[in-house]
C-alpha positions as CSV (number, residue, x, y, z in Angstrom):
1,X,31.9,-15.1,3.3
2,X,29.4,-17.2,4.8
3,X,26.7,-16.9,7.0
4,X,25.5,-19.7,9.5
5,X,22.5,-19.7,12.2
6,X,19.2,-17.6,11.2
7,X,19.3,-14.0,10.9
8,X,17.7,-11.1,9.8
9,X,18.6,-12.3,6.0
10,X,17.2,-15.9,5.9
11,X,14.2,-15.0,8.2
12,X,13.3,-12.2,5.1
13,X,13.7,-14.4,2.1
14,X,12.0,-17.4,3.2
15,X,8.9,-15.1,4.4
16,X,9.5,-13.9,0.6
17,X,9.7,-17.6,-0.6
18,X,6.4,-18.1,1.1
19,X,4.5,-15.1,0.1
20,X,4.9,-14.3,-2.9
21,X,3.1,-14.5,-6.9
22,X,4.0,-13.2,-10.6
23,X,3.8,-9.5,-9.5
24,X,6.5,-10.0,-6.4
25,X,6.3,-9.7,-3.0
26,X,3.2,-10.2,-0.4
27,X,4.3,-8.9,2.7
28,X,2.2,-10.3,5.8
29,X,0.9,-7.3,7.4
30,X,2.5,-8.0,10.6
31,X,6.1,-7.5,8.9
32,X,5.8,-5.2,5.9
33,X,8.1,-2.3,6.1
34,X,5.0,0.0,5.4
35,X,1.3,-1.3,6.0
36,X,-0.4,1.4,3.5
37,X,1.2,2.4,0.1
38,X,-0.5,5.8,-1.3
39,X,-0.4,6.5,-5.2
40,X,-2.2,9.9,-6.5
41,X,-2.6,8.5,-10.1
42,X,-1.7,12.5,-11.5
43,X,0.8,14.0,-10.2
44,X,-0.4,17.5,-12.1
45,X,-4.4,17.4,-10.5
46,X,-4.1,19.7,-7.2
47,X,-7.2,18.1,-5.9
48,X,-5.8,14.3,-6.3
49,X,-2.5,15.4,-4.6
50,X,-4.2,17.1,-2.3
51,X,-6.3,14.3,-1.0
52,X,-3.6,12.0,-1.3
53,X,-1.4,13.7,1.1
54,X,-4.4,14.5,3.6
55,X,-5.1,10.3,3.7
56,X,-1.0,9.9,3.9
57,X,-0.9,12.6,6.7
58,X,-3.6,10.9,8.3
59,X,-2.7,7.4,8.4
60,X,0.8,8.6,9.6
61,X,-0.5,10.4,12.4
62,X,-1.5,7.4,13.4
63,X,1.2,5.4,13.9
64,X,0.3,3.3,10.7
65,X,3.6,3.1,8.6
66,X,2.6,4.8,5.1
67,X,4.1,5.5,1.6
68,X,3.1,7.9,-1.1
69,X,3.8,7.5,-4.6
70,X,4.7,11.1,-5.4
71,X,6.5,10.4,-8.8
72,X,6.2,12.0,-12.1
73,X,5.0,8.2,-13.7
74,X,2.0,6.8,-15.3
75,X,-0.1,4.4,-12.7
76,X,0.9,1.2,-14.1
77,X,3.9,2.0,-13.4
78,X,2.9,3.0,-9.7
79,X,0.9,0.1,-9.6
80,X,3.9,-2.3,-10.5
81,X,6.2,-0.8,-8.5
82,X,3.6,-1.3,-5.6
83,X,3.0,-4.3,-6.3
84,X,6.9,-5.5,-6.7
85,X,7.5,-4.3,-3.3
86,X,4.6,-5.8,-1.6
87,X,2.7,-3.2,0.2
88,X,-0.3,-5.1,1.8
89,X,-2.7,-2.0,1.1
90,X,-3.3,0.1,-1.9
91,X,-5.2,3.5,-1.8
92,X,-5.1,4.9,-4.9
93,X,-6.7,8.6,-5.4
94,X,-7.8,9.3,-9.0
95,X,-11.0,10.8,-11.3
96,X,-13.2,9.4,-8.9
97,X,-12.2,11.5,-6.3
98,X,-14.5,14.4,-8.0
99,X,-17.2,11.8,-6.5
100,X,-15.3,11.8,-3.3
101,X,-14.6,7.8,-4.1
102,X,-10.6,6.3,-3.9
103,X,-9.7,3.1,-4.5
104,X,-9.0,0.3,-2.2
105,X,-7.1,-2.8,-3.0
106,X,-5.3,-5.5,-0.8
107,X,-2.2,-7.0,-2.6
108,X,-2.9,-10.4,-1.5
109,X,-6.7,-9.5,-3.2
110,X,-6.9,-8.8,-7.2
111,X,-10.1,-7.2,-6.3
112,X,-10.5,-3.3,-6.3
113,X,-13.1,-1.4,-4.1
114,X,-14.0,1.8,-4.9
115,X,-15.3,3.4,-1.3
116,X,-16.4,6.4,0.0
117,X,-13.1,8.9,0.9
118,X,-14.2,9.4,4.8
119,X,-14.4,5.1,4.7
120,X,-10.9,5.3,3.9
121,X,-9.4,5.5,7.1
122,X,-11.1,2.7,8.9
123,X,-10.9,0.5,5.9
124,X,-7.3,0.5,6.3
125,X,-7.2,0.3,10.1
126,X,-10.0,-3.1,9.8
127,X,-7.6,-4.3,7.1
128,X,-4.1,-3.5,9.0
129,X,-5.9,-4.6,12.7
130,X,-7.5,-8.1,11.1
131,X,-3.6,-9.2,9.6
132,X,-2.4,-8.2,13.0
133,X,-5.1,-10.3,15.2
């Protein structure tokens, strides 16, 4: 079976080819399947799920196309897995969120910020508007 011309296929894997390191994929904002990737680090802390959902809810609300990472796992597995895929934007709700601070990571970024939980949303509309302009 072949396949001739450019399509859908090709277009995908030499974005992929392009944008990619060690950890997988780096989607470009303006064509990841989902723009924000969620991860309450323990599944078993009401208040982590709780904010994690609320932020999820949120960003969904609007329009901004948004994953939570609602498994049973530990967070380097979360993280991997997040990272494999290629979410552009990390917001990962842990301890600190006693302190009413989440993290905020880019994946094309190895640098973490921890920031304030009502900074949240427009960090990730400055980060999701800035790929996109």
């Amino acid at each position: 079976m072949g396949c001739y011309g450019i399509g859908i296929n090709r277009t995908m894997a030499a974005v992929i080819e392009q944008n990619h390191d060690e950890k997988g994929i780096i989607w470009p904002m303006e064509i990841a399947p989902y723009k924000v990737i969620v991860v309450p680090v323990v599944m078993k802390d009401e208040e982590q799920v709780k904010v994690a959902e609320e932020i999820y809810n949120k960003l969904l609300n609007m329009g901004i196309e948004v994953l939570i990472d609602d498994r049973d796992e530990r967070a380097g597995v979360k993280f991997n897995d997040a990272d494999l895929i290629g979410i552009p934007v990390r917001i990962t709700v842990g301890k600190k969120i006693k302190d009413g601070i989440v993290e905020f990571k880019l994946r094309s970024s190895s640098e973490v910020y921890d920031i304030k939980l009502e900074e949240v949303i427009d960090r990730v509309i400055e980060a999701v508007e800035k790929d996109n302009n």
